[in-house]
C-alpha positions, 0 to 999 in steps of 0.5 A: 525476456530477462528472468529475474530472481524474484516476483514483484507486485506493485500497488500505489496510490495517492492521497492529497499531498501524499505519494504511497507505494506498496511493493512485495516481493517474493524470491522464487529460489528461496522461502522469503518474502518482503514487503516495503510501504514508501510515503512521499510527502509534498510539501513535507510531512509535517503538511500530511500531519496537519492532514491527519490531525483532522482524520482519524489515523487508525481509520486510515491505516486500517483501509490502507492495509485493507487495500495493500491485503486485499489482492493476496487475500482474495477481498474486493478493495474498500469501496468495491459495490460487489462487497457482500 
């Protein structure tokens, strides 16, 4: 099995039209971490800003961090019945 430099953890989701992928790295020889948050868009993503307008886009965010956190954070993802 081949030994990588780093630990990665991947999350992805989709959303009408919308491709999101959450990565986090963390080296292992080294105190540095990196976490990158790529969007696709299809058809584009002026058509997921149409979406957005009728959205509220604060909202969003806030449950997409939510989501991204929630595993380094020990919290059940948003929407999860155990929630107390």
């Amino acid at each position: 099995m081949e030994q990588r430099d780093f630990d990665e953890t991947r999350a992805t989701g989709r959303l009408p039209n919308l491709d999101i992928e959450i990565v986090h790295r963390r080296a292992r020889h080294e105190d540095a971490e990196q976490i990158s948050i790529s969007l696709r868009a299809t058809p584009s993503i002026a058509a997921f800003a149409q979406f957005l307008e009728s959205a509220n886009p604060m909202l969003m965010w806030m449950r997409m961090m939510q989501l991204a956190w929630s595993p380094w954070l020990g919290l059940p993802p948003p929407g999860d019945k155990r929630r107390g």
